[in-house]
N, C-alpha and C positions, 0 to 999 in steps of 0.2 A: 847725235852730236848736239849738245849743247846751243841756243840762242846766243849769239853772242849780246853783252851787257849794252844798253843806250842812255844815256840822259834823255831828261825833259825840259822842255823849255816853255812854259806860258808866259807872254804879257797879258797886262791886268792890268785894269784900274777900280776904284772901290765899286761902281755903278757895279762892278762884274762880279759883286760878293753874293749875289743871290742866287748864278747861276756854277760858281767858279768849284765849290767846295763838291758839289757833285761832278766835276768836267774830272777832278782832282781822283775821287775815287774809281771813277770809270775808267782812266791810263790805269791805276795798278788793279782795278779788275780783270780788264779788257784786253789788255798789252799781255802778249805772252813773254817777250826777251827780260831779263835779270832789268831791273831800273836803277841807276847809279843815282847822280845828284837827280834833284828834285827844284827845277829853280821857277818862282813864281817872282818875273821885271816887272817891278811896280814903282810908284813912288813909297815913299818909305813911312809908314803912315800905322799909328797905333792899332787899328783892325785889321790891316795887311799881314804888321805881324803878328796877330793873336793868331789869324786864319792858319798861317804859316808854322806856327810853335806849334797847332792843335792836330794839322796835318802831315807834321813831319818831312815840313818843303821847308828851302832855305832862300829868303826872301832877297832878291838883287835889287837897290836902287837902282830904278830904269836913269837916272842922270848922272851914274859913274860908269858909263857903257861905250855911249857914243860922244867925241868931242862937243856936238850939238845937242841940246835940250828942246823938246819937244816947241817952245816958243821960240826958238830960228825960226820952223817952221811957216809957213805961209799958205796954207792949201785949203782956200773959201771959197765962196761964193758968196753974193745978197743972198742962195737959200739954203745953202749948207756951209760943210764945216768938217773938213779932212782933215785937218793937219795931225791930232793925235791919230789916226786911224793908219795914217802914212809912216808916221812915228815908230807906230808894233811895228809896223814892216821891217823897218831898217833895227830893230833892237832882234825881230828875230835872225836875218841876217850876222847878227853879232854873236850869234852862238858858238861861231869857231875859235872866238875868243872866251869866252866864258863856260866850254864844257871841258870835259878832263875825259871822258869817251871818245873815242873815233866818229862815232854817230850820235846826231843826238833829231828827238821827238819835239816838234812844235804841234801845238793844239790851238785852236781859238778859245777863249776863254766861256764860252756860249755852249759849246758844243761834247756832247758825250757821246762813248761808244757803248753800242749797244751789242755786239759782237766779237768773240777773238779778233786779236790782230797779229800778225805779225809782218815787218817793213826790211827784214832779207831774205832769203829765200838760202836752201843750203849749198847750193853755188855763190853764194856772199854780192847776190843782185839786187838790187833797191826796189821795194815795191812799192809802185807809185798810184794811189787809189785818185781816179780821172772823173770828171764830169764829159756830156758831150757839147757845152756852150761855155762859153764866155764873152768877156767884155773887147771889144775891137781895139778900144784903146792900150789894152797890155800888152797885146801884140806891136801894135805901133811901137812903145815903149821898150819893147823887146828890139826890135830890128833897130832903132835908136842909138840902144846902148852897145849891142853887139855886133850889129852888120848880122845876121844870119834869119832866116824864114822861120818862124815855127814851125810845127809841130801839131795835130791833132791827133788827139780828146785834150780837154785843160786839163791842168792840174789843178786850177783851185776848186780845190774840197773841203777846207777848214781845218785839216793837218798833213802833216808831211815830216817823210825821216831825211832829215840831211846830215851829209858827211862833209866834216870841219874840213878834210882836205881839198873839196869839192867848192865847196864853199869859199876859203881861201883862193881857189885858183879862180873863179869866179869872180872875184874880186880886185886881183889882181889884172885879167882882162879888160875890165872894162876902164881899170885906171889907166891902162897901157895903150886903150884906144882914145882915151878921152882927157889925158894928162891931166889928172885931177884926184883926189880921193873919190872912192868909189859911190860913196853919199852923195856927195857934189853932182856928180855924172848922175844919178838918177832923179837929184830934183832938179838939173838941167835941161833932162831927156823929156823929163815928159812938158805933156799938154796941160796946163792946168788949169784950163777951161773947163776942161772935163771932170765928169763927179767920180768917176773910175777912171784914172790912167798909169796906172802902177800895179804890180801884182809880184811878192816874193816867190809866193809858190811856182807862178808862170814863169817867173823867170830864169828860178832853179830849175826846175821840172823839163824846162826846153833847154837849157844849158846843159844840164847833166847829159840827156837823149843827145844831143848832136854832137858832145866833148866823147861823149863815152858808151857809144854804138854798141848794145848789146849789154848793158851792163845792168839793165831794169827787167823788170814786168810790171805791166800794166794791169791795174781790176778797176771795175768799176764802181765808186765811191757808194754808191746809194744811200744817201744822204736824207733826211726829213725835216723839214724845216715843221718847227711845234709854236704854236701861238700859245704858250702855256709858261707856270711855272715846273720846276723840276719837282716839285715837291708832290703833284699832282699826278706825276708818270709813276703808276703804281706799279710794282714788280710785273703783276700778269699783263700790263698794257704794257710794257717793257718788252716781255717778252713776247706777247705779238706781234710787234713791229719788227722786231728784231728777226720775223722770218721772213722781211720782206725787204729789212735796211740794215746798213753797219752801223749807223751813226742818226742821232738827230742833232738838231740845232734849236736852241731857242732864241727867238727871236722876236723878242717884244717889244722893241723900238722898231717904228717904221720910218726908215729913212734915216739922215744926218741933217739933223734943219740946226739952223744958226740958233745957238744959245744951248745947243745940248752939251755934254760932253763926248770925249770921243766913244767911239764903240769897237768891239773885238771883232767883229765879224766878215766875212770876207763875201765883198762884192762878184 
């Protein structure tokens, strides 16, 4: 039986051209299901769409998505500097508006697969690749916006398949609890004190699991964080790692210090 078809969805911003054009050929190496649209949320910008014509993705202004543009935003500190990082969250949330699949693939813009994938299973179950840590504050952030406990292992792993209609009811909840657009409710929800208090993947990942008892399988993400560029991961180190990881990440910014720009990657 055939894979059924998914979209893609990255945000992006240009700082992510160095690692994004390889993230890009890794989903149609890597992904085993048929790939439908190919959408790389960016601002709309002469390299975004060169990057975009050259690899056959079709570029979405990330400011005709969400009623708010990334400057509503407000998520600092004196040492850092969330608010675009906050931003990818809620633009990948938007996918149930923006894909034309029933499911669609989010990735960090940072991060390649270095092994098959596939995110249903032939009973048509979501499979959700887990880490065993996370940040306390998404959880917080979770019981917040939802009333309900999580859930162990996390989900953030730096991508995830969600389904528009999941998604959608997802959203609908939280405005039903929180009388507000569903945005509003999560920069209401959280702590913003903190350098981590929000998380898409967590919050889909434990919604789906408690809305839809039985409806996943869990694996474990095995994830590689690389102090490198891509350009460096030569096939045969590629495929050495690759018998030990699904995925790497690069990750050459340390931190989010004030004056940077935002970054793809998931805390």
């Amino acid at each position: 039986m055939p894979l059924p078809k998914i979209d893609v969805l990255i945000p992006a911003i240009e700082k992510d051209l160095g690692t994004l054009p390889y993230v890009i050929d890794s989903v149609r190496r890597m992904v085993k299901h048929p790939i439908g649209k190919f959408m790389i949320v960016s601002p709309d910008t002469p390299r975004m769409r060169q990057l975009c014509a050259s690899k056959g993705c079709t570029l979405v202004n990330e400011n005709t998505v969400l009623p708010i543009f990334k400057k509503h935003i407000h998520y600092r500190s004196a040492r850092w500097e969330r608010s675009g990082w906050l931003f990818q969250q809620l633009l990948k949330l938007s996918g149930d508006k923006l894909c034309t699949q029933s499911h669609y693939l989010v990735i960090d813009a940072d991060t390649m697969l270095i092994r098959p994938h596939t995110f249903l299973t032939a009973d048509k179950k979501t499979v959700f690749y887990t880490r065993n840590w996370s940040q306390p504050e998404y959880y917080s952030t979770y019981r917040k916006l939802l009333g309900r406990k999580e859930r162990k292992p996390s989900f953030v792993t730096h991508y995830m398949l969600f389904e528009k209609a999941k998604v959608s009811q997802l959203k609908r909840t939280i405005e039903a609890k929180h009388q507000t657009s569903w945005y509003k409710a999560i920069l209401k929800s959280m702590n913003k004190t903190k350098q981590f208090a929000f998380s898409e993947f967590e919050t889909y990942g434990n919604f789906h699991c408690s809305q839809y008892s039985g409806s996943h399988q869990l694996k474990p993400a095995l994830n590689k964080s690389l102090h490198l560029h891509p350009r460096q991961l030569t096939a045969a180190k590629r495929q050495q790692l690759a018998k030990r990881f699904r995925s790497v990440s690069f990750h050459k910014r340390k931190g989010y210090v004030r004056g940077g720009s935002r970054g793809s990657s998931t805390g």
